[in-house]
C-alpha positions as CSV (number, residue, x, y, z in Angstrom):
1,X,8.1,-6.2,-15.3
2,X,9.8,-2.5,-14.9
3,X,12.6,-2.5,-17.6
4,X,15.3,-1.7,-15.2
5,X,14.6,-4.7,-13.3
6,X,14.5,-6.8,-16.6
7,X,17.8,-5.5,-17.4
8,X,18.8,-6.4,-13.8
9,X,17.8,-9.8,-14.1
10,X,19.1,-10.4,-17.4
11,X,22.4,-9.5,-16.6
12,X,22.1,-11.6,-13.7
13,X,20.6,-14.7,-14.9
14,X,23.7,-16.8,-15.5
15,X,25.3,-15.8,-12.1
16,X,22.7,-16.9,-10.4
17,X,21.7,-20.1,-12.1
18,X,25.6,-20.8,-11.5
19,X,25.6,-20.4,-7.8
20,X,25.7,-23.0,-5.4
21,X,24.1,-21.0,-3.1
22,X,21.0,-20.6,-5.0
23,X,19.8,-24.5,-4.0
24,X,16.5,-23.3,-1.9
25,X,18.0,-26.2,0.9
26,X,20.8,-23.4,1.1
27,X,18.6,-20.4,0.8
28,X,16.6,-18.8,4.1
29,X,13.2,-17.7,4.8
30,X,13.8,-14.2,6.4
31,X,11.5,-12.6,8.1
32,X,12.2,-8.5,9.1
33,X,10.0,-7.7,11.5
34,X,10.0,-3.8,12.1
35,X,8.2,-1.5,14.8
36,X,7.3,2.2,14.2
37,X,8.6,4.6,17.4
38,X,10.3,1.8,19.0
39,X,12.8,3.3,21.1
40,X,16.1,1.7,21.6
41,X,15.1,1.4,25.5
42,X,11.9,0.0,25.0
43,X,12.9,-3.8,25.0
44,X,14.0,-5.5,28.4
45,X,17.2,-6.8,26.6
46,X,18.3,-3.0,25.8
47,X,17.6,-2.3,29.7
48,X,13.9,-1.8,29.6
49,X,12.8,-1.9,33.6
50,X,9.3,-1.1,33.4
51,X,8.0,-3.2,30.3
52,X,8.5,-6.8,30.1
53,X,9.2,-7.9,26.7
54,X,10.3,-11.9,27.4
55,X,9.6,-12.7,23.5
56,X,11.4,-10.3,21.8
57,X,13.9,-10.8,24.8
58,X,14.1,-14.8,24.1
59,X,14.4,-13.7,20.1
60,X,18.0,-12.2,21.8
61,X,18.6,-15.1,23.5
62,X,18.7,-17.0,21.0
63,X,20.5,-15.6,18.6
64,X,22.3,-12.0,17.9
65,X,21.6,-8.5,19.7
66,X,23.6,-5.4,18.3
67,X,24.4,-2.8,20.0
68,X,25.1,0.0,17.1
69,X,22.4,-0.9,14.8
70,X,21.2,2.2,12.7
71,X,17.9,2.7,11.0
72,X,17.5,4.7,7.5
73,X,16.8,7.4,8.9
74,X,14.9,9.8,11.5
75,X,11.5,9.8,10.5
76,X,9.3,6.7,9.3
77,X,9.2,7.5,5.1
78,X,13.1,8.1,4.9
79,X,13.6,5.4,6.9
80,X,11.6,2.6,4.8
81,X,13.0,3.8,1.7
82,X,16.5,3.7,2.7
83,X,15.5,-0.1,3.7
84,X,14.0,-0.8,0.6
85,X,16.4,0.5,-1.7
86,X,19.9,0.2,0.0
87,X,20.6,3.6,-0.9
88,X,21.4,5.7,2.8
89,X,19.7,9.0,3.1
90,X,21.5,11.4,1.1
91,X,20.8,9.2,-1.9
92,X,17.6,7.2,-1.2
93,X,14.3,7.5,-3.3
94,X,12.2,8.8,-0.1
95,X,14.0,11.1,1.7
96,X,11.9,12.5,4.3
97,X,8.3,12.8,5.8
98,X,7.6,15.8,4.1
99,X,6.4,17.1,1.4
100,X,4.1,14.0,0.8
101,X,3.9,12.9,-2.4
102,X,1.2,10.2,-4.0
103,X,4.3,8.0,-5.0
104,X,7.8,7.8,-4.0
105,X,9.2,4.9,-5.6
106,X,9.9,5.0,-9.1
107,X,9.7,2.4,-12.3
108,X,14.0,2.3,-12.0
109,X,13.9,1.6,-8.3
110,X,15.2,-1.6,-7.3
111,X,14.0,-3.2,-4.1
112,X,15.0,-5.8,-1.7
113,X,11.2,-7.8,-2.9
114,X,12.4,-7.5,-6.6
115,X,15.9,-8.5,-5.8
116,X,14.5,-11.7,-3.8
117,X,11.2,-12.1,-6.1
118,X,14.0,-12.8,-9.3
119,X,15.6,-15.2,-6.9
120,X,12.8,-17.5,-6.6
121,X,11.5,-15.9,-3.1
122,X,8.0,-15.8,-2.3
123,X,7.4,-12.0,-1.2
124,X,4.9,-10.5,0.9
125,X,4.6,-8.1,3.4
126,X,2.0,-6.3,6.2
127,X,1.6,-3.4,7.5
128,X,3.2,0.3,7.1
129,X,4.4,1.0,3.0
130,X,5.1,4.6,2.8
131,X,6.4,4.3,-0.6
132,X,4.0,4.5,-3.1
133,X,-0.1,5.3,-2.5
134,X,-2.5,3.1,-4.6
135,X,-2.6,3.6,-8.4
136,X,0.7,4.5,-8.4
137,X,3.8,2.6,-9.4
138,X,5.4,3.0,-6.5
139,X,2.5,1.0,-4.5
140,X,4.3,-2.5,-2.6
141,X,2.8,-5.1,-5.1
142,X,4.7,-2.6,-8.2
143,X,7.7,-2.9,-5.9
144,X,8.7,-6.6,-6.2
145,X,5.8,-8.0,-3.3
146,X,3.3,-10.7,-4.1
147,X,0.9,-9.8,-1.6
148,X,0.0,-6.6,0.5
149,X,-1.9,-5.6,3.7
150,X,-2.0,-3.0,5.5
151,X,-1.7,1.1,5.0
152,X,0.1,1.9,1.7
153,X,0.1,6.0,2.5
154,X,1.6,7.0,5.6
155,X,-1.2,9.1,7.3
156,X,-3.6,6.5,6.9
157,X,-1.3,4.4,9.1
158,X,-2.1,6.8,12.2
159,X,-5.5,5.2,12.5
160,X,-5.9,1.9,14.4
161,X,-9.3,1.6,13.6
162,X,-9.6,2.3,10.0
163,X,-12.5,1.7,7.6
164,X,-10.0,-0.1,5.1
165,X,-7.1,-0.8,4.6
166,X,-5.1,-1.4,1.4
167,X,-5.0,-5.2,0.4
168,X,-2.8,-6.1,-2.5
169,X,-4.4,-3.8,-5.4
170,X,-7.7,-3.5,-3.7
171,X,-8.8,-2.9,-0.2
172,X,-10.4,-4.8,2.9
173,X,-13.6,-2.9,3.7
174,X,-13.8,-2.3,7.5
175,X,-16.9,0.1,6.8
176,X,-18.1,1.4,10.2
177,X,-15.2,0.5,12.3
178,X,-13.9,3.7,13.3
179,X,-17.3,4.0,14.8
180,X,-18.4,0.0,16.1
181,X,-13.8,-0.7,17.0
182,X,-14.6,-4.2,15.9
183,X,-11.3,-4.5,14.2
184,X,-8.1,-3.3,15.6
185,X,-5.8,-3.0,12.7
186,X,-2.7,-4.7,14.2
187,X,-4.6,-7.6,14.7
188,X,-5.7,-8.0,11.2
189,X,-2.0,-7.8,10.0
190,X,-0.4,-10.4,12.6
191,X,-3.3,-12.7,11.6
192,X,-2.3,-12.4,7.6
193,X,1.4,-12.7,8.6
194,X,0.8,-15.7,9.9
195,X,-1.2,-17.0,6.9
196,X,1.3,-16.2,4.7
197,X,4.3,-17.9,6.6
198,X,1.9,-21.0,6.4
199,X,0.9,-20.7,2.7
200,X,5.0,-20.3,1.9
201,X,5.7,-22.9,3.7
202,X,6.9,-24.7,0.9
203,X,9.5,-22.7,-0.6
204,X,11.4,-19.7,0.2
205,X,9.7,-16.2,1.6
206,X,10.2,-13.0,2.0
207,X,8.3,-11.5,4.9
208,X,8.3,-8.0,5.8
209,X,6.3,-7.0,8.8
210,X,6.1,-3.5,9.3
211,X,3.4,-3.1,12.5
212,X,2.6,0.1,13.2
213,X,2.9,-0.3,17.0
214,X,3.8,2.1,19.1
215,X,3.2,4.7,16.6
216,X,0.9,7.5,18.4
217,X,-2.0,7.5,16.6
218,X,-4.7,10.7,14.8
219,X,-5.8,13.1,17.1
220,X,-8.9,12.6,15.8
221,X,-9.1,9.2,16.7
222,X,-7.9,9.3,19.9
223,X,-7.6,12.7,22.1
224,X,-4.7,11.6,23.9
225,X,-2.6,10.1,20.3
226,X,-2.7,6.4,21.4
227,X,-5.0,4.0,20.5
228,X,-5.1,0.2,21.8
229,X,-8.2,-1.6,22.9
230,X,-6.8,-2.5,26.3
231,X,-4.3,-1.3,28.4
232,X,-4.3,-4.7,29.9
233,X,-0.9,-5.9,30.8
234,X,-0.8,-2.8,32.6
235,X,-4.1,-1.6,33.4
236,X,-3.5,-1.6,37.8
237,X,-0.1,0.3,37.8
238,X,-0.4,3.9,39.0
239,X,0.8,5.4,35.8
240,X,-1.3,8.3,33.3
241,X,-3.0,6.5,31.1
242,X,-1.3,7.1,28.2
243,X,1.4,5.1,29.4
244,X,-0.4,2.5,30.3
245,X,-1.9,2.4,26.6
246,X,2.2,2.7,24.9
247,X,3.0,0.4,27.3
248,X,0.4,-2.0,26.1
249,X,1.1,-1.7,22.5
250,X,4.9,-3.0,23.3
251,X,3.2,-5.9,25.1
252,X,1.0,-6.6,21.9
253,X,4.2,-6.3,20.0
254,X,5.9,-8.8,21.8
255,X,3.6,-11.0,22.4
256,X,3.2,-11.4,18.1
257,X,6.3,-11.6,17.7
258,X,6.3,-14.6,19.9
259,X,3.3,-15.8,18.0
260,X,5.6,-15.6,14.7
261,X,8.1,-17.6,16.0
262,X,5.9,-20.3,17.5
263,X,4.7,-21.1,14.2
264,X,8.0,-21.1,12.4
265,X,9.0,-23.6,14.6
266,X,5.9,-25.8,14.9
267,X,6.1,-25.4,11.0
268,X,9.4,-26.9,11.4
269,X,11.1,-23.7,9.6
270,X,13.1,-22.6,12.7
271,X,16.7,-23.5,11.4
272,X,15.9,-22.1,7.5
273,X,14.5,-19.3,8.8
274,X,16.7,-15.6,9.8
275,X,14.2,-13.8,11.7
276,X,15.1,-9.9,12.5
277,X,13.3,-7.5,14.9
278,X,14.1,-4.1,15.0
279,X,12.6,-0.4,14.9
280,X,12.0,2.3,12.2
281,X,13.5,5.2,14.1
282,X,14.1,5.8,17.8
283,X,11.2,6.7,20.4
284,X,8.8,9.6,20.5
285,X,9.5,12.6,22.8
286,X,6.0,12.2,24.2
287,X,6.5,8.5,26.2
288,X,6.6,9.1,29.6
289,X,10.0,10.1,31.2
290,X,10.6,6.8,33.5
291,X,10.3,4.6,30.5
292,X,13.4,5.6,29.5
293,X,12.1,4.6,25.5
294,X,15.6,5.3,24.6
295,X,17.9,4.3,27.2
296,X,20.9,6.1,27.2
297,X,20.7,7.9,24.1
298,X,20.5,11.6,23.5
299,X,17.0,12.8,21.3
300,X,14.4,11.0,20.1
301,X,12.6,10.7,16.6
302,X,13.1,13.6,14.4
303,X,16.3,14.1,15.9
304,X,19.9,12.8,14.5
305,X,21.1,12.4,17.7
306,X,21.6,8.2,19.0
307,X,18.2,8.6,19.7
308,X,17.0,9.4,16.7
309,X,18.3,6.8,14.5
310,X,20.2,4.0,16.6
311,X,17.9,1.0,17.0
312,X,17.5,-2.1,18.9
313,X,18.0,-4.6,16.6
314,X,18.1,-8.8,17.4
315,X,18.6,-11.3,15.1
316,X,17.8,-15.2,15.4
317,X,18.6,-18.0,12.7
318,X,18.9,-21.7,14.7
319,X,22.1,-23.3,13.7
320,X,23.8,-20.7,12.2
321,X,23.8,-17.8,14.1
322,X,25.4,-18.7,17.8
323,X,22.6,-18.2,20.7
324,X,23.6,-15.4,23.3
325,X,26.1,-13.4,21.0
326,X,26.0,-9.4,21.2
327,X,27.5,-7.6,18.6
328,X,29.0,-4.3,18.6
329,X,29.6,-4.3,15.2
330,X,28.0,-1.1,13.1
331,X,25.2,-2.0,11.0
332,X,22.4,-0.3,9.0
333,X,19.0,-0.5,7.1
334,X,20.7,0.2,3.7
335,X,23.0,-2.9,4.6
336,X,19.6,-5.4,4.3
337,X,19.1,-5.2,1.2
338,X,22.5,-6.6,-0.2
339,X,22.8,-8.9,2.9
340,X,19.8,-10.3,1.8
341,X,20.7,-10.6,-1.3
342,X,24.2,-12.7,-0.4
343,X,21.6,-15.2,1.3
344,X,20.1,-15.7,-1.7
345,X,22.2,-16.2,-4.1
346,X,21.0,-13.2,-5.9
347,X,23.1,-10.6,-7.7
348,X,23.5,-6.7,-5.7
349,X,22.6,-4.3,-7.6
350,X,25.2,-1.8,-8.7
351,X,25.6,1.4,-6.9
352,X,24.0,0.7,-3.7
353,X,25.3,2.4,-0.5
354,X,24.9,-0.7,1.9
355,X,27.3,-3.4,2.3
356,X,26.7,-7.1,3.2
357,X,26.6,-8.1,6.9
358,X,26.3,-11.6,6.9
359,X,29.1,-12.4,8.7
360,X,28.5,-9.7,11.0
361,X,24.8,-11.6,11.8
362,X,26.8,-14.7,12.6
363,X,28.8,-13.0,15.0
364,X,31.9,-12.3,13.0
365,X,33.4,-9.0,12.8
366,X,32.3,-6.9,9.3
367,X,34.8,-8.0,6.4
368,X,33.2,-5.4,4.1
369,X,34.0,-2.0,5.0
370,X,32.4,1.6,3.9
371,X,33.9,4.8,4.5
372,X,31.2,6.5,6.6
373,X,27.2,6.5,7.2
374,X,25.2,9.5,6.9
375,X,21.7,10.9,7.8
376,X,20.2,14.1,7.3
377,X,16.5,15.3,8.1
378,X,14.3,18.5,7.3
379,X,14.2,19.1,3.8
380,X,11.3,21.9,2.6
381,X,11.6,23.5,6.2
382,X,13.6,26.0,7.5
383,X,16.5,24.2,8.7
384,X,18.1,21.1,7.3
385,X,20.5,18.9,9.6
386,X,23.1,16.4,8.9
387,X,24.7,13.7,10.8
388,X,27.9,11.3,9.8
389,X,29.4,9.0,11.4
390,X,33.5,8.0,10.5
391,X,34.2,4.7,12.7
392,X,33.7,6.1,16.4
393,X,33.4,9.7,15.6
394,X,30.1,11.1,15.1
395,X,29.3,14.8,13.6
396,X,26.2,17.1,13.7
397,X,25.3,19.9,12.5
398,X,22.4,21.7,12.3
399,X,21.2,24.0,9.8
400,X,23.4,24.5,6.5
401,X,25.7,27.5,8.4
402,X,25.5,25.7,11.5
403,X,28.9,24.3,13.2
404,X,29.6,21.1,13.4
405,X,29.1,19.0,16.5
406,X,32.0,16.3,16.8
407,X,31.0,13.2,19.7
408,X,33.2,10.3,20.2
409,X,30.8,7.5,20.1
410,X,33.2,5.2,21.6
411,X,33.3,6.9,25.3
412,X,30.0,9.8,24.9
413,X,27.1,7.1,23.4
414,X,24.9,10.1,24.9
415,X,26.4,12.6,23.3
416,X,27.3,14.7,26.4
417,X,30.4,15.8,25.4
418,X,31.1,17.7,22.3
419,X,35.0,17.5,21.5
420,X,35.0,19.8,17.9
421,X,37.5,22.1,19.4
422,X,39.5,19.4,20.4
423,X,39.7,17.8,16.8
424,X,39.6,20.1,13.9
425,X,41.1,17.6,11.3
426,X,38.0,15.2,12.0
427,X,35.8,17.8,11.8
428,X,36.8,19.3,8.5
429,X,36.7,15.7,7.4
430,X,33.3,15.2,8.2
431,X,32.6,18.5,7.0
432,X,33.7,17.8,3.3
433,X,31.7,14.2,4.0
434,X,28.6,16.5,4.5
435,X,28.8,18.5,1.9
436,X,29.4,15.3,-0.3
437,X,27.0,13.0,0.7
438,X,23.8,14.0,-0.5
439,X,22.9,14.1,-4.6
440,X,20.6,16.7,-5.6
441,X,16.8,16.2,-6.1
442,X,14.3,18.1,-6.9
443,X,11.4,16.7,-4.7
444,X,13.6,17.5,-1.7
445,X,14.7,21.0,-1.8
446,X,16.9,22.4,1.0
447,X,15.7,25.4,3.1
448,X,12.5,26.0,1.1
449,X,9.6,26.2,3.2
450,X,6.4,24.8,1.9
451,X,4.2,25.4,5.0
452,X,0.7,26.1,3.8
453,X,0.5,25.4,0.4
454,X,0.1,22.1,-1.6
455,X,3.3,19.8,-1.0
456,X,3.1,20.7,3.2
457,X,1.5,17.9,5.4
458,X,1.5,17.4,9.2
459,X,5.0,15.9,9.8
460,X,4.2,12.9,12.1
C-alpha cells in the first residue's frame, strides 16, 4: 500500500467504521462511463438532429441531464487526472497532453479507486488510463483499481486495432490484428465491462469505463483518422465517409451503453446502482460542420472556450434520482471524486479542489459552494491560456500578456459577445484568480517550447 494512502486510511478508519452510511445496503454501485471527443452536441438529448442516440437519450430520461457540466480539462490527459485526483487543472497531477511522460501519477496521489477500494468497493475499470504507462507506479492497478483493460499510455489508445492491449499488470496479446482486424478494441472492453459488473455483483463496485470512441484514430492506421469496422447505422446517407464512420462510433457508443444498463437491471442492480455518462473534453474540430458536435458552443477540444470543456453529462440512479429532471446547476470532474466519496461513506481527502454534488445529482440545488473553476492548456508551447469561471462570468485569456476576455455565460453560452470593457472590476478579479490558481511544477513549464527534442510528442 503507498504510505500516503495508509496514512489516509488510518486516520480514517474510525470515521468510517462509525458511519451509518457505510452499510453496503446504503452504499451504490456507480458506474462513470466516459467518451473521448464527445462533443456536447453529439447526443440527441443535447439537440443532436442527425445521430440518434435513444440509449444514452433514455439514460436522460430517466434520471438527471446537466446543462453546465465541465470536464477536467481541454485535452484527454489533463482531463483524466483532474477526474482522478479532484484536484482542477491548475493543481492536478497531469496537467496537459504534452510533454508525455512514462508516469504521471505519483506514490502520494490519492484517487477516487483508492478512496472507494479503502471503503470496501470493488474497483475496476476499461479502457483509456493516461496516467501512468506499465512498470510504473502510476499504472491504474498502482492507483487504487483491482482490475485493468484497455490502453494504459495515451498514444497507444489511437489505434483501434491494436496488437495488445494492457490487462491488469500484463497484456492481452492481439498479435496480427492490426493486419487480420479480428478484434476491434472497443469491443473487447464493453465485453469485460460487462464481466465485471457480473462478477461484482455481490457487493459494491466501482466501474470506470473510459471508451475511446469517437476519438479519431493514428494516421497510420487509418488515412482518413477514424477507424470503426462499419459505418452501418449510417452507411446509405449521402454524407463523406468520414462522417458516416464518427457517426457510427456514437451509434456503437450508445448502443453499449444500453447494453450496460440492460444488464444492471436484469441483474437486478438498477435502484443501487448511479450510472453517469459523460465526455472527456468537447468535440474535435475535424467532425463534419452539420453535425453540430457541439451545439451551441464556441471552440472545440484544445480550446477553453464552452466547447472545449463543457460536457454533456446524464445521470440515472432509479429511486433516488427523480426521472426527467435537468439541472443547470454547475458541476465538474474534480467534483466526482469527493461526491463519490459522500456515497460511500468514505472520508475526502484533505486539500482537494472539488466539492460534493450529491444533492445537486438528485436534483437539488448545490449546498456546497467554491469560489471559482479554472482551466488552463498549453504548457511547454509557445503560448499558455487560462480560463475561470466566477458564477455566470467567464474569462479568457490567451497567452501570459494576453487581455482578458470577459463572457457572461448567463445570456452569451456561445461566447459571442465579449463585455471586458464593460466590467473592469470582474475582470481584474478574474485576473488576480488567474494568476493565483495554478501551483508551480516543474514537469509543466510555461512558455518553454520543447518541440523537437525528447519531452515533445504529437499533441492529439
Amino acid at each position: 500500500m503507498k504510505l500516503n494512502v495508509f496514512v489516509y486510511v488510518i486516520a480514517s478508519t474510525f470515521w468510517f467504521a462509525s458511519s451509518a452510511i457505510a452499510e453496503d445496503a446504503a452504499r451504490p454501485n456507480i458506474i462513470f462511463i466516459m467518451a473521448d471527443d464527445l462533443g456536447y452536441g453529439d447526443l440527441g438529448c443535447y439537440g443532436q438532429q442527425l445521430i440518434s442516440t435513444p440509449h444514452i437519450d433514455q439514460l436522460a430520461a430517466e434520471g438527471i441531464r446537466f446543462t453546465q457540466a465541465y470536464a477536467g480539462g481541454s485535452v484527454c490527459t489533463a482531463s483524466r487526472s483532474v477526474l482522478m485526483t479532484g484536484l482542477h487543472n491548475g493543481h492536478t497531477p497531469a496537467r496537459d497532453n504534452v510533454p508525455h511522460y512514462r508516469t504521471y501519477l505519483q506514490e502520494s496521489d490519492i484517487t477516487i479507486a483508492e478512496v472507494l477500494k479503502q471503503a470496501g468497493y470493488h474497483c475496476g475499470g476499461v479502457g483509456k488510463w493516461s496516467l501512468g504507462d506499465a512498470g510504473t507506479v502510476g499504472r491504474a492497478t498502482n492507483q487504487g483499481f483491482d482490475t485493468w483493460l484497455g490502453y494504459l499510455n495515451q498514444d497507444h489508445a489511437h489505434y483501434y486495432f491494436t496488437e495488445y492491449l494492457d490487462d491488469d499488470d500484463g497484456r492481452l496479446e492481439l498479435i496480427g490484428n492490426s493486419v487480420a482486424r479480428q478484434h476491434y478494441s472497443h469491443n473487447l472492453l464493453t465485453e469485460r465491462a460487462l464481466d465485471f459488473i457480473r462478477e461484482s455483483k455481490t457487493a459494491p463496485f466501482f466501474l470506470y469505463v473510459a471508451w475511446t470512441l469517437p476519438h479519431f484514430s493514428a494516421k497510420d492506421e487509418d488515412p482518413d483518422g477514424l477507424t470503426v469496422p462499419s459505418t452501418a447505422p449510417y452507411s446509405d446517407r449521402s454524407w463523406d465517409e468520414r462522417s458516416k464512420k464518427y457517426a457510427a462510433m456514437v451509434d456503437m457508443l450508445d448502443v453499449d451503453v444500453g447494453r450496460i444498463v440492460n444488464l444492471v437491471d436484469e441483474l437486478g442492480l438498477d435502484e443501487n446502482t448511479l450510472i453517469i455518462f459523460t465526455s472527456d473534453n468537447g468535440g474535435h474540430s475535424s467532425v463534419w460542420k452539420d453535425l453540430n458536435t457541439n451545439g451551441p458552443l464556441r471552440g472545440y477540444k484544445r480550446s477553453l472556450n464552452e466547447g472545449g470543456i463543457r460536457v454533456p453529462f446524464v445521470a440515472r440512479w432509479p429511486g433516488t434520482i427523480p426521472a426527467g429532471q435537468t439541472s443547470d446547476e454547475v458541476i465538474a470532474f474534480q467534483d466526482m471524486l469527493p461526491t463519490f466519496a459522500e456515497l460511500a461513506g468514505a472520508e475526502t481527502p484533505p486539500r482537494i479542489d472539488g466539492v460534493s454534488v450529491v444533492t445537486a445529482l438528485r436534483g437539488g440545488a448545490m449546498d456546497q459552494t467554491r469560489e471559482f473553476l479554472y482551466w488552463d492548456y498549453g504548457h511547454c508551447r509557445r503560448r499558455y491560456d487560462q480560463a475561470v469561471r466566477w458564477n455566470d462570468w467567464k474569462g479568457i485569456r490567451l497567452g501570459t500578456e494576453g487581455r482578458i476576455q470577459l463572457y457572461d455565460l448567463a445570456t452569451d453560452v456561445s461566447e459571442s459577445h465579449d463585455v471586458a470593457v464593460k466590467h473592469p472590476e470582474v475582470v481584474r478579479r478574474i485576473t488576480r484568480m488567474m494568476n493565483s490558481a495554478a501551483s508551480p511544477s516543474e514537469r509543466y513549464p510555461i512558455g518553454r517550447l520543447y518541440k523537437g527534442g525528447p519531452l515533445w510528442s504529437r499533441d492529439n
